[in-house]
N, C-alpha and C positions, 0 to 999 in steps of 0.2 A: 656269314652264319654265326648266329650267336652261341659262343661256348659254355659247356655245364662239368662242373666235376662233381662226382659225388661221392664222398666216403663213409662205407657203411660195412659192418661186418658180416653181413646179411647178402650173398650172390643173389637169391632171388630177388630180394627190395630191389638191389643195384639193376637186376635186369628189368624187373619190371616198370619200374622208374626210366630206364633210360626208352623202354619202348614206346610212352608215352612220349615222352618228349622228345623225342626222334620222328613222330609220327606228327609234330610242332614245329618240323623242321630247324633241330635244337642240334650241335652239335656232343655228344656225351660220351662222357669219357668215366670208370671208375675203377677204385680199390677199394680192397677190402683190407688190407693191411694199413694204418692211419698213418704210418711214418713214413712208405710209401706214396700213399695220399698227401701227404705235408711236403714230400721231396720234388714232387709235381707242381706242385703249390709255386716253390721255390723258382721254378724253373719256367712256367710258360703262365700266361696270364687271363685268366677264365672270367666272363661276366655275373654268373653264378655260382655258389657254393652248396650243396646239401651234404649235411652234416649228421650223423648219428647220434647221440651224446652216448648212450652208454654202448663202448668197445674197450676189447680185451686191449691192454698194453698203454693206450692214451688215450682217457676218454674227451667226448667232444667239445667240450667244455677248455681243455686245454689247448685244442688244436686251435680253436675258436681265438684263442689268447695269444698266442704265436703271429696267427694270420692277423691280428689286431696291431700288435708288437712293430711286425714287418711293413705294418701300412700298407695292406693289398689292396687294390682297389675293388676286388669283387666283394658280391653282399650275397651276406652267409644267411640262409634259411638253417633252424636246427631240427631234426626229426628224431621221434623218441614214441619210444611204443608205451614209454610209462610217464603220461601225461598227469603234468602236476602243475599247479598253480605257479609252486614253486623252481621249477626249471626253468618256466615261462620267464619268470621273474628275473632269472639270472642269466640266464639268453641275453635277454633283454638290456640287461645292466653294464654285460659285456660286451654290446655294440651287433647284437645278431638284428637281424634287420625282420626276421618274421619266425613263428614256430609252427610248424605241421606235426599232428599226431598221426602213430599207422594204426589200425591202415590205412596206407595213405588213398585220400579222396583226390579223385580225377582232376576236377574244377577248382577244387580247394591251391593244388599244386600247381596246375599249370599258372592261375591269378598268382599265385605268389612270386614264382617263376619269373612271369612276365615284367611286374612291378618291378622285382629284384634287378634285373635284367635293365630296365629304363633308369632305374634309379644311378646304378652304375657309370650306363653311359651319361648320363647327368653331369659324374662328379668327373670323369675323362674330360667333357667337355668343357667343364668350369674351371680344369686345371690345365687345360690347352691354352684357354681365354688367357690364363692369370701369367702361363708363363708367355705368351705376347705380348699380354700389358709391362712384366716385367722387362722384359728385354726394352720395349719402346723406352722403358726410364731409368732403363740402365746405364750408369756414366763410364764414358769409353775414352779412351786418349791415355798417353803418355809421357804427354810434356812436363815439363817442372813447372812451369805454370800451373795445370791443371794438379799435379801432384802435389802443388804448396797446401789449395785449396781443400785437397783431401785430409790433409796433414791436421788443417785448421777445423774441420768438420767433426773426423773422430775426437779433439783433444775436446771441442764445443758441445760434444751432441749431450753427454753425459751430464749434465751442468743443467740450472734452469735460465743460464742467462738468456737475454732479449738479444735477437741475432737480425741484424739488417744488411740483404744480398742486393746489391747494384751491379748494373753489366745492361745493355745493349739490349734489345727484343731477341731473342731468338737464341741468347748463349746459353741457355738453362736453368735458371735462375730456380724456375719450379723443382726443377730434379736434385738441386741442394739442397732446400725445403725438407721433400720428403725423405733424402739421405740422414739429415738433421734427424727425423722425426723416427724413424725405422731405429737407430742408432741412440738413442734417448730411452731414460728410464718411461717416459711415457709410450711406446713404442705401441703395448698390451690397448691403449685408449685410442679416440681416431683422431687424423689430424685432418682438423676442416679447412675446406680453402676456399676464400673469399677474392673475387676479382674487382677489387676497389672502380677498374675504369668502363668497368659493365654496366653496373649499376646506377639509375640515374641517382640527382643527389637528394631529390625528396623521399625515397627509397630506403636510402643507406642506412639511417638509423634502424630503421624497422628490419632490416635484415642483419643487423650486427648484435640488437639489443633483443629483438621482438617487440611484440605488440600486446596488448589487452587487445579482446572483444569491444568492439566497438568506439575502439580510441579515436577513430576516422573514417571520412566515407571512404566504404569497401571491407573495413576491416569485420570480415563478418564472424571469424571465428580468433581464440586468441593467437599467437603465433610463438613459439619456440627461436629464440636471434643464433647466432652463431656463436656468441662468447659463450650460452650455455648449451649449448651442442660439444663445446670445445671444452665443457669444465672436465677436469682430469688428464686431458689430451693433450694437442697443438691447436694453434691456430695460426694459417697461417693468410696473412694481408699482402697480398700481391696489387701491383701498381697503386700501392700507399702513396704516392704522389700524385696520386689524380684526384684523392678523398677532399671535401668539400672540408671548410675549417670550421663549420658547424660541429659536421662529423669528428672531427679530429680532436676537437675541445672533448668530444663525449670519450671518447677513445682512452686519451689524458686522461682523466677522470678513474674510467674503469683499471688501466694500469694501476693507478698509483692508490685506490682505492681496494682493488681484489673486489670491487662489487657493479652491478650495472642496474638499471633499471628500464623496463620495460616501458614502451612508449606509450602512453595513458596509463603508466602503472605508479604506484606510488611506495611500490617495497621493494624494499633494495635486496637484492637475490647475490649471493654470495658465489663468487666463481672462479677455480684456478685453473688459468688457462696459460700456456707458456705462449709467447708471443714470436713468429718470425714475418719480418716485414720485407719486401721486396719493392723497388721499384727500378727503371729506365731510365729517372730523373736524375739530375745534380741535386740534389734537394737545398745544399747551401746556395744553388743558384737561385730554389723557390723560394728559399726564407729572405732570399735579399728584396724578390720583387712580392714579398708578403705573400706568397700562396701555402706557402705551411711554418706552421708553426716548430720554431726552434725550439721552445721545450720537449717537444714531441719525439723531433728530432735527436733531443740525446738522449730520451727516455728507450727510442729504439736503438741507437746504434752503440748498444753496448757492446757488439761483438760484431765489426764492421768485416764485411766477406765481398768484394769486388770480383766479376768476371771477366775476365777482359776477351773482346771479341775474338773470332776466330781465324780472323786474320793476323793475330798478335799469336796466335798459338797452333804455328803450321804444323807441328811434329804431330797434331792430335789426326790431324785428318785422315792419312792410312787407314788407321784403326776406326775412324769413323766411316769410312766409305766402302771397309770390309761388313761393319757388323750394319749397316742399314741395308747393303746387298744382298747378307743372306737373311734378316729379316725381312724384307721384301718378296724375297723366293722366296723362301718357307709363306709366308703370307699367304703368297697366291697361286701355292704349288707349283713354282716353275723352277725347272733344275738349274742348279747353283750356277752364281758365275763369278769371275774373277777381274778385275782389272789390272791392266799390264803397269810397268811401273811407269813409262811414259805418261800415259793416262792419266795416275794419282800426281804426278808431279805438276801436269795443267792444271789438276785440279786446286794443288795446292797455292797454287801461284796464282789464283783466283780470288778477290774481293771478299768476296761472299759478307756483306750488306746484311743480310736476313740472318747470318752466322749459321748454327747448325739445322736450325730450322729449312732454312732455303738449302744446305747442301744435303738434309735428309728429301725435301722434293725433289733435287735435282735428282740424285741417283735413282731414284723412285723413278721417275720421268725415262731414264736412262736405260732401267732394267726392263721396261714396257716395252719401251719403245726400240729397241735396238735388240734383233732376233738373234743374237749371239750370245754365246757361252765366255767370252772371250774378249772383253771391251779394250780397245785400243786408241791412244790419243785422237787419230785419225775418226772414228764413230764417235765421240765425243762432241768435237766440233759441228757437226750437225745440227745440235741440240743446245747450244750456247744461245744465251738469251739475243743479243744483237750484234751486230758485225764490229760497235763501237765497244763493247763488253770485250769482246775476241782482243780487240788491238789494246788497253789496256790490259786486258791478264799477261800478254804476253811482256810487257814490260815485268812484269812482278817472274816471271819464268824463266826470264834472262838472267844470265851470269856474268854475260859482258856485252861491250856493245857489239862486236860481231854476231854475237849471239839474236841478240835484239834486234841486227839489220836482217836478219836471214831471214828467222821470222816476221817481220814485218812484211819482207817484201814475200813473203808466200802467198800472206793475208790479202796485201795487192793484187800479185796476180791472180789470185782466186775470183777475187769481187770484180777483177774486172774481166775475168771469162763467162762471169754470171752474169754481166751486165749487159754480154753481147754473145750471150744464148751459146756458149763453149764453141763461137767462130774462131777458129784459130791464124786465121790470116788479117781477119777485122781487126781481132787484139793483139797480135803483132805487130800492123800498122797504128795502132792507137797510143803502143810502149815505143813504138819507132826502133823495135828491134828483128831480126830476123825472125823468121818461122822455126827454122832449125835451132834458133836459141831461146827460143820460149819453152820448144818442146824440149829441150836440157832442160832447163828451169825449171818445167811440171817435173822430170822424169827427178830431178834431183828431192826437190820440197814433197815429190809422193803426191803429185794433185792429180786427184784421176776424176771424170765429169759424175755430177752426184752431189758432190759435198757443198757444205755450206761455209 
C-alpha cells in the first residue's frame, strides 16, 4: 500500500483529504503541526507529500527546502488556498513536482496523487538499478598488487594524461577505465566506450569519427562518431589491438591533431577527448609482426597500468567471492550465504583462465545451484568444471607433497567409485585393496555417494 503524508494546519482539509484517498486505497497519515510533520519526514519514508504553503511557525515553502536538502525520495504536491501564479512558480523552482489549489478538487487530487506516487517509485527503481550497476563495477580485493594499481589510478586520474591498461580478458581492465574516468576532472562529462574487436574494420572509422549523409551506401542520415560524443569527456578504446592500421593512422591523427573529420566530410571539427586505451595484447609483440603501429603505441602508453591475472593475486579472491555471493543474492532475492574457509581456499587455489570474470560465473553457478546457506569445499566439487580441472587445482591447494598425495588419491577414489556406479566391492577389487579399507578411505577423505 502506497503511503501519503500530509501536512496542513487545517484538521478538516487533513480529514477530508485523507478520506479520499483512503477510499484509493492510499495509506494516510497527517499533522497539523509542520515540525512535527518534518519529524515524520525524518523518520519513515512516504511516496507522497501534500504540502500546505501557508502555516503558522514553518511555512511550506521551507519544509519543501528541508525535504529537498535531505534528498527524500517522495514528490511533494504543494496545496494553497491563495492561488498565485507566483507560488506556482516557486513550487515549481523548488523541486515540488505539482500544485493543487482548495478546494481541493476530487479528480484534480487523486491525478496528481497518482503520477506523484509512479513517479517516485520510478526514481526507487532507477536508484536500486544504479546501485546493482554500481556494485557489479565495484573494485574489490586486497592484495598489494591490486592496491599498487589503486595507488597509480588516484595519482593518474586527475591529470589529462593518455593511460594504456593491459591484463588478460577478464581481470577488469574496463573497471579501471571507469575508476580513471569517475576520478577525473572530467568526471561531470561521459566517458564513451568503444570495443575496438566488435566492430568490423570497414565500420570503425564511421563509428569513431562519424559520417556525412550520404558519404556511403547506407549512410542515409549524418552520424555523430565517438571522439565527438567524447569531446569534454573520456574515451575510452578498449581492445585497441585488434584496430585495423587503417584505423589507427586516423586515431594518430586525431591525437596529435585535437581534431577529426568526418567520413565524406571535409571540416575538421575540433575535439578534447582524454584518451584511455586497453587492450589483451602484447602490443610490442604486434608492432614487431606489423599489426600496430609503434607511434601509436607511444602516443598511448603514456601512463602504462598492467593487470596481472588473478591467479597472480590470490589474496584478492576472499573478498571477491564474498561480494559476488551477496550480490548474487540480493540480485535474485535469495537469502545470504557464506562460504566456509575450506571452500575459499579451493577456490583460491584454482586457475581461473577467465580471471574474475569466470570466478564471478562460478560462484553465480554455485549460489543457484547449491540449496544451501552454507557452501562447504565438499558442494563445491560438484560444480568444478572437469575431473582434469579438480586434479590440477589441487596441486595449486597443496602445501606439500603429502598434502598433494591425500588429495590426489580422494580424486582417485572418487572417479573410480563413479565409474563403477558407487559398487563398493567392484572398486575394491579394481584398487586391489580390501573393502574395509576403501570404506576407511571414503570415511577419512569425507566421500559419501553424490559428489562429483
Amino acid at each position: 500500500m502506497k503511503r501519503i503524508l500530509i501536512i496542513d494546519d487545517e484538521p478538516e482539509i487533513c480529514e477530508s483529504i485523507k478520506m479520499i484517498l483512503e477510499y484509493e486505497n492510499y495509506d494516510v497519515e497527517y499533522y497539523t503541526i509542520p515540525s512535527e510533520g518534518l519529524s515524520k519526514l525524518s523518520d519513515e519514508a512516504f511516496d507522497a507529500i501534500l504540502l500546505d504553503i501557508q502555516m503558522p511557525g514553518m511555512n511550506g515553502f521551507e519544509i519543501l527546502n528541508s525535504i529537498k536538502e535531505k534528498s527524500l525520495e517522495a514528490n511533494v504536491i504543494m496545496i494553497s488556498a491563495f492561488s498565485s501564479l507566483e507560488n506556482a512558480v516557486k513550487a515549481t523552482k523548488l523541486g515540488a513536482f505539482d500544485f493543487v489549489e482548495k478546494p481541493i478538487d476530487r479528480d484534480k487530487l487523486l491525478i496528481s496523487v497518482r503520477n506523484a506516487v509512479e513517479k517516485t517509485n520510478l526514481l526507487k527503481e532507477n536508484k536500486k538499478l544504479k546501485s546493482v550497476l554500481t556494485s557489479d563495477e565495484e573494485i574489490i580485493g586486497s592484495s598489494k598488487e591490486l592496491d599498487l594499481i589503486m595507488q597509480t589510478v588516484a595519482r593518474v586520474a586527475k591529470t589529462e594524461a593518455r593511460v594504456l591498461i593491459t591484463g588478460e580478458n577478464g581481470t577488469g581492465k574496463e573497471l579501471i577505465a571507469r575508476a580513471l574516468h569517475k576520478q577525473s576532472s572530467r568526471a561531470d562529462k561521459d566517458l564513451i566506450e568503444v570495443n575496438c574487436a566488435a566492430i568490423p574494420n570497414e565500420l570503425i572509422e564511421s563509428e569513431l569519427f562519424g559520417h556525412e549523409k550520404g558519404s556511403f551506401t547506407g549512410a542515409v542520415n549524418k552520424r555523430i562518431g565517438k571522439f565527438e560524443q567524447a569531446n569534454g569527456g573520456t574515451l575510452f578504446l578498449d581492445e585497441i589491438g585488434d584496430m585495423s592500421l587503417h584505423a589507427q593512422a586516423k586515431v594518430l591523427r586525431a591525437i596529435e591533431e585535437g581534431k577529426i573529420e568526418r567520413v565524406g566530410g571535409g571540416k575538421k571539427i575540433d575535439v578534447d577527448v582524454r584518451i584511455i586505451a586497453a587492450t589483451n595484447k602484447v602490443l610490442k609483440e604486434e608492432i614487431s609482426s606489423n599489426t600496430f603501429r609503434e607511434d601509436l603505441f607511444h602516443r598511448l602508453n603514456v601512463i602504462p597500468i598492467h593487470i596481472p591475472p588473478l591467479r597472480e593475486r590470490k589474496d584478492d579472491i576472499p573478498l571477491l567471492v564474498s561480494h559476488f555471493g551477496t550480490m548474487i543474492c540480493n540480485k535474485n532475492k535469495f537469502a545470504p550465504v557464506t562460504f566456509q574457509e575450506s571452500a575459499v581456499d579451493l577456490l583460491k587455489g584454482m586457475k581461473w583462465t577467465g580471471n574474475i570474470r569466470e570466478l564471478k560465473n562460478f560462484v553465480e553457478r554455485v549460489v543457484i545451484m547449491i540449496p544451501k546457506t552454507d557452501i562447504s569445499e565438499k558442494d563445491l566439487y560438484s560444480l568444478l568444471p572437469t575431473s582434469e580441472n579438480k586434479i590440477d587445482n589441487i596441486i595449486d591447494v597443496s602445501n606439500s607433497f603429502q598434502e598433494f598425495k591425500e588429495k590426489s588419491e580422494r580424486v582417485f577414489i572418487l572417479k573410480q567409485l563413479e565409474l563403477n556406479s558407487w559398487n563398493i566391492s567392484k572398486t575394491a577389487e579394481i584398487l586391489d585393496i580390501q573393502r574395509s579399507h576403501l570404506y576407511s578411505k571414503m570415511k577419512k577423505y569425507n566421500i559419501e555417494k553424490g559428489q562429483n
